[in-house]
C-alpha positions as CSV (number, residue, x, y, z in Angstrom):
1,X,110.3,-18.2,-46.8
2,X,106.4,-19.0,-46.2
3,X,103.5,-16.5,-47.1
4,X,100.3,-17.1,-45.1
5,X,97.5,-14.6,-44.8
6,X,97.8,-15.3,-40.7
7,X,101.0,-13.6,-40.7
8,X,102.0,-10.4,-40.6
9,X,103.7,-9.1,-43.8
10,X,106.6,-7.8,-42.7
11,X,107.6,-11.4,-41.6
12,X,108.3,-11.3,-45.9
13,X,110.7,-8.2,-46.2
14,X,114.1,-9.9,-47.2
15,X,116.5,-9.4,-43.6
16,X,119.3,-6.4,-44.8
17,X,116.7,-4.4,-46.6
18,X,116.8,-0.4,-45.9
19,X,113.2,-0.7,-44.9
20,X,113.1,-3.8,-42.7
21,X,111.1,-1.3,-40.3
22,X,108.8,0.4,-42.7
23,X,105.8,-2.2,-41.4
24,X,102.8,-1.4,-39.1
25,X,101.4,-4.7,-37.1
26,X,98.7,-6.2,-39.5
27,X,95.1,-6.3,-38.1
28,X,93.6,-10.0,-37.1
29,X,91.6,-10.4,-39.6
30,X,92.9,-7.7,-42.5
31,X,93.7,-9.1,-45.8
32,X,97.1,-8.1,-47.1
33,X,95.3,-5.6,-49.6
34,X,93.8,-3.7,-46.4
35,X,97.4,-3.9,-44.9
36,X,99.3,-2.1,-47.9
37,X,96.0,0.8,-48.0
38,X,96.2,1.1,-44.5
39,X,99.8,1.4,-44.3
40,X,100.0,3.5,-47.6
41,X,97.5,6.3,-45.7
42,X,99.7,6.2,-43.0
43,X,102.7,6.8,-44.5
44,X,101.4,9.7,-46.9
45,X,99.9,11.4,-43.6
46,X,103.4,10.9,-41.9
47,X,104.6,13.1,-45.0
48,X,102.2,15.4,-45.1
49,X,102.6,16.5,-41.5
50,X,106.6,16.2,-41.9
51,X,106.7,13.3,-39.3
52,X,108.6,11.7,-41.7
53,X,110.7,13.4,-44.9
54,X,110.6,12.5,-48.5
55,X,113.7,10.2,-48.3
56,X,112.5,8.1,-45.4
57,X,108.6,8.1,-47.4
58,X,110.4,6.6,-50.9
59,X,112.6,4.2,-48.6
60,X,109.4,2.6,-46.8
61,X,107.3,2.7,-50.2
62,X,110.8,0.7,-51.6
63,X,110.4,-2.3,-48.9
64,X,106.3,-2.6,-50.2
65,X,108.0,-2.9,-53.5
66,X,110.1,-5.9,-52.3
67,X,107.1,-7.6,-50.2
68,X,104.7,-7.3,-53.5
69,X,107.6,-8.7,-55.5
70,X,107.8,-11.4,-53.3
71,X,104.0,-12.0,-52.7
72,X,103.7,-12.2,-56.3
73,X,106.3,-15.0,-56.7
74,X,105.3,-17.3,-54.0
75,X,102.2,-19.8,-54.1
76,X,99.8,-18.7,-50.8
77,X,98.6,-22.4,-49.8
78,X,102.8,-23.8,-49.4
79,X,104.9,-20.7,-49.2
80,X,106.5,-22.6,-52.6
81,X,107.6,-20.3,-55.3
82,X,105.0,-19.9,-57.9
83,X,104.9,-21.2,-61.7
84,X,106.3,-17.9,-62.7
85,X,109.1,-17.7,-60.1
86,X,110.2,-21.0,-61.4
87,X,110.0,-20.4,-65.4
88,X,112.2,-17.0,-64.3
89,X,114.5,-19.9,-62.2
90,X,115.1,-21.7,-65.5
91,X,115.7,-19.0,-67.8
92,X,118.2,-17.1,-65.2
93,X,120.1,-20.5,-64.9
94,X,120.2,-20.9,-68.8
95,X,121.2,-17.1,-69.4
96,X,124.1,-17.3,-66.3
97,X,125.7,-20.6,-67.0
98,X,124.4,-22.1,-70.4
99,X,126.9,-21.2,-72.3
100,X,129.9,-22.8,-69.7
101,X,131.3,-25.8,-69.7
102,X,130.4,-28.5,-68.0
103,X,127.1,-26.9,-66.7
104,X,124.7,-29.6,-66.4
105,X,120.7,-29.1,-64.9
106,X,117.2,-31.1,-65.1
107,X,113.8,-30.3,-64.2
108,X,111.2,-32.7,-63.2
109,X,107.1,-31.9,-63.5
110,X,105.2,-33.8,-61.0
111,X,101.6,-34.5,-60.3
112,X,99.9,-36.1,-57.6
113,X,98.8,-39.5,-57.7
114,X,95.5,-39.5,-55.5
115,X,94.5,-36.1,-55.2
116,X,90.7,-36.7,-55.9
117,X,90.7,-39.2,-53.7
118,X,91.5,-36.7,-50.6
119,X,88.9,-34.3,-51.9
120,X,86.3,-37.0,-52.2
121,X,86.6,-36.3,-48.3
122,X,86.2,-32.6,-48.6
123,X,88.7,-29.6,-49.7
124,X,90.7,-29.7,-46.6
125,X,91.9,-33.1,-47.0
126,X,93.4,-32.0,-50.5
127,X,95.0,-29.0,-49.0
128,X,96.0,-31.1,-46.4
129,X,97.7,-33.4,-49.0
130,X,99.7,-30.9,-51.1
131,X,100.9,-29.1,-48.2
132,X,101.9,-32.1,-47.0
133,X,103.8,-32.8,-50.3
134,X,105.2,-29.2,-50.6
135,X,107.2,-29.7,-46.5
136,X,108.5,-33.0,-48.3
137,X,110.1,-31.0,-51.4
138,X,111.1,-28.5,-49.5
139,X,112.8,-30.9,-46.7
140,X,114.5,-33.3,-49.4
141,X,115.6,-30.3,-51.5
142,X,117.7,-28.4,-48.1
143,X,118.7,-31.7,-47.2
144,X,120.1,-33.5,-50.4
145,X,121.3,-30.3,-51.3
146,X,124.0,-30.3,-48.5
147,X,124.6,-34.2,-49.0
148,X,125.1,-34.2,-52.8
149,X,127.1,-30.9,-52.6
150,X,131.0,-31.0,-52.9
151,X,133.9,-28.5,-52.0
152,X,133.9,-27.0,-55.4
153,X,130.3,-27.4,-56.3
154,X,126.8,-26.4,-54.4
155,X,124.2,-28.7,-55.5
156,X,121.2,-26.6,-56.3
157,X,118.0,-27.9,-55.7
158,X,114.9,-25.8,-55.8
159,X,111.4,-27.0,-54.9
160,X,108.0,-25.1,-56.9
161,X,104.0,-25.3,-56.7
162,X,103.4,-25.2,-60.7
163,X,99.2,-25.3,-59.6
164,X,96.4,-27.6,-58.1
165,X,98.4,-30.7,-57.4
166,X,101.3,-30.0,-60.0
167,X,104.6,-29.5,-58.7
168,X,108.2,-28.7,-60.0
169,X,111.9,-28.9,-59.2
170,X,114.8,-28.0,-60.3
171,X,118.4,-29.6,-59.6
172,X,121.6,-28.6,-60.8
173,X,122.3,-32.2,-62.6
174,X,121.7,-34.5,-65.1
175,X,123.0,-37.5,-63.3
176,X,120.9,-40.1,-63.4
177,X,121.4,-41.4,-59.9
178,X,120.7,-38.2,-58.9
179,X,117.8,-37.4,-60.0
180,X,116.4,-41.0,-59.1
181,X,117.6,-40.6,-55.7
182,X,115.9,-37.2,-55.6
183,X,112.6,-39.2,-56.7
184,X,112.8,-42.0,-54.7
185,X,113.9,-39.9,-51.6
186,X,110.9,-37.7,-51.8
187,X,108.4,-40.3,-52.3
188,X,109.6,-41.7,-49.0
189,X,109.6,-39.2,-47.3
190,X,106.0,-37.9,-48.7
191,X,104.4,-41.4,-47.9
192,X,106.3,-41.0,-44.2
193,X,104.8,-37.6,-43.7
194,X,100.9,-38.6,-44.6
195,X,101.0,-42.1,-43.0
196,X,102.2,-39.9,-39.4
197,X,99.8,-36.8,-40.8
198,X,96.3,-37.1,-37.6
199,X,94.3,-36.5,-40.5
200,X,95.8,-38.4,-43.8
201,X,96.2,-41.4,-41.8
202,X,93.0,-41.9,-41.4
203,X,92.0,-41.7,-44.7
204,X,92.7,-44.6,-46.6
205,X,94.9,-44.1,-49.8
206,X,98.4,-43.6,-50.6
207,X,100.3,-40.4,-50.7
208,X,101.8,-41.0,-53.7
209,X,103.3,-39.0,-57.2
210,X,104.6,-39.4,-61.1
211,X,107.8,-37.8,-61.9
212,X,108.9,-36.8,-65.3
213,X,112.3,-35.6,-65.8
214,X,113.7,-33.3,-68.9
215,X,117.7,-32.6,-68.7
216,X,118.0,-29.0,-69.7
217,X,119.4,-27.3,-73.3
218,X,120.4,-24.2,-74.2
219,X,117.8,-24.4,-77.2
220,X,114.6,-24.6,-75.2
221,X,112.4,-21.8,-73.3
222,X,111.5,-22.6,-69.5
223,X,107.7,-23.4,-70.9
224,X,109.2,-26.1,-73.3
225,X,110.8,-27.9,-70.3
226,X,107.9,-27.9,-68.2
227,X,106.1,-29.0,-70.5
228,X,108.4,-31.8,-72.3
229,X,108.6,-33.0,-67.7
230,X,105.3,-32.5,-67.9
231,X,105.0,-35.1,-71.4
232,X,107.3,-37.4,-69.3
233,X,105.5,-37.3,-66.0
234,X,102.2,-38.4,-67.8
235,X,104.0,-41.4,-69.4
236,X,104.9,-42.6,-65.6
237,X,101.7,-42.0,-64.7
238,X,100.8,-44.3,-67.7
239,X,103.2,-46.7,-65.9
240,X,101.3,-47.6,-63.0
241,X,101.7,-43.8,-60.7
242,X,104.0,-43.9,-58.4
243,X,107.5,-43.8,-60.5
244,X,109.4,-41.7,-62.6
245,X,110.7,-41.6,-66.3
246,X,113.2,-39.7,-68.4
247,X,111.8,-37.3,-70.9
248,X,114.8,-38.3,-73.0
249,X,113.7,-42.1,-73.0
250,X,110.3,-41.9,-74.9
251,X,110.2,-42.7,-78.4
252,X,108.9,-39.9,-80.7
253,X,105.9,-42.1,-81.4
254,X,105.1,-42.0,-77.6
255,X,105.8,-38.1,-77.7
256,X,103.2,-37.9,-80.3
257,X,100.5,-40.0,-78.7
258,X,100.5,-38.5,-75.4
259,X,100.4,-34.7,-77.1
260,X,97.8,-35.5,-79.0
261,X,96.0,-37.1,-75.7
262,X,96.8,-33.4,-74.1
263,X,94.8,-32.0,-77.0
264,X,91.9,-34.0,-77.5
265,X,91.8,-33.5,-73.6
266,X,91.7,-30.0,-73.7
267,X,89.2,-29.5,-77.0
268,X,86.3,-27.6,-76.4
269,X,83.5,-29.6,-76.2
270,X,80.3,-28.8,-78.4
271,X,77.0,-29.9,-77.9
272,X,74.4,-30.3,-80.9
273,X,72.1,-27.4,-81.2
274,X,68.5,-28.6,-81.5
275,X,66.7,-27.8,-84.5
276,X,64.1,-25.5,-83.1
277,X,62.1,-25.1,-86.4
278,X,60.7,-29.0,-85.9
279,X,58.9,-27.7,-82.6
280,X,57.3,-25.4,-84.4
């Protein structure tokens, strides 16, 4: 389900919901903020001359609840769920079906391989880029979903927009053929997409992107699996770009080296002060 500021909101209120027909037609041009204060005056006006009661009010302010709730999970530029829709993904998995037998899951951080390159052509052409990668996900993810899938089990496969060119999924496996075919399938299908894209064509480098895969534990919080893929996905981007590696095949050593990369990486730089008194 896709969020775009061209679109009306009530598009977004989940179908079966008491107050599918709370909406008002969004203005061209009105922001979703103007929407919900338009609509809001509207309502409390409809109350206040008793064109609608207190029961049908609270039902319609209910289904604003649900489209906020849903706006709020969902990243604006892909219609993806959001970084926090997809921490709440892992932790709901891990609190329904940890604890059973046999439950098996993975989650894979991924960063694009080339994304300066399309901005070095403007803004657009990185938009351009990971929406293009975001239809992939969410292609591969319906479509492998209903291949893998057996009688007795529904293979879930769930596609997220962590930020800028960072990306997340999350598969109800920790086979290894599975998870490479997952990989491999999207970065087909990626490179397809951009090479038939009017405007990627034309632009000269590779729609490409570094997996790194953690199988999941009982033991660790959603932010330690994203970022234990996310450890992994830097090691394949180490590699050469363009590939994927295990979380659970790097070597402490290369656990270490790569976290303390992340940290000198993200130290605040300070610049000398100069001594003032010897201008003096």
């Amino acid at each position: 389900m896709e969020i775009s500021n061209d679109t009306p909101p009530q598009k977004y209120i989940s179908e079966g919901k008491r107050a599918r027909d709370f909406t008002k037609e969004a203005i061209p041009g009105e922001s979703h903020s103007q929407w919900l204060r338009r609509n809001n005056q509207e309502l409390l006006e409809m109350l206040r001359t008793g064109e609608i009661d207190e029961d049908t009010y609270l039902d319609r302010m209910t289904g604003k609840d649900v489209y906020l709730e849903r706006l709020a999970m969902t990243d604006p530029l892909t219609g993806l769920e959001n970084r926090r829709a997809f921490g709440n993904l892992i932790e709901s998995r891990q609190l329904k079906y940890g604890g059973l037998e046999g439950y098996a899951a993975s989650v894979a951080f991924i960063d694009l391989d080339n994304l300066k390159a399309a901005n070095t052509f403007g803004a657009w052409a990185g938009d351009a880029y990971i929406v293009n990668f975001a239809q992939s996900m969410n292609e591969i993810a319906i479509e492998l979903s209903r291949k893998l899938s057996t009688q007795n089990h529904r293979l879930e496969i769930s596609a997220a927009r962590l930020g800028g060119d960072e990306f997340g999924i999350y598969v109800d496996s920790k086979d290894h053929e599975v998870l490479q075919q997952i990989t491999q399938t999207l970065l087909a299908r990626c490179g397809q997409k951009a090479r038939d894209h009017q405007t990627l064509s034309t632009l000269g480098f590779d729609a490409t992107a570094s997996f790194g895969w953690r199988n999941m534990d009982n033991d660790s919080t959603p932010e330690d699996v994203i970022k234990e893929a996310n450890i992994a996905q830097i090691a394949a981007k180490g590699r050469g770009k363009n590939t994927s590696v295990m979380f659970e095949e790097l070597t402490p050593e290369q656990i270490t080296k790569i976290m303390e990369e992340l940290q000198d990486k993200h130290k605040p730089k300070t610049e000398s002060i100069p001594d003032l008194a010897q201008h003096v």
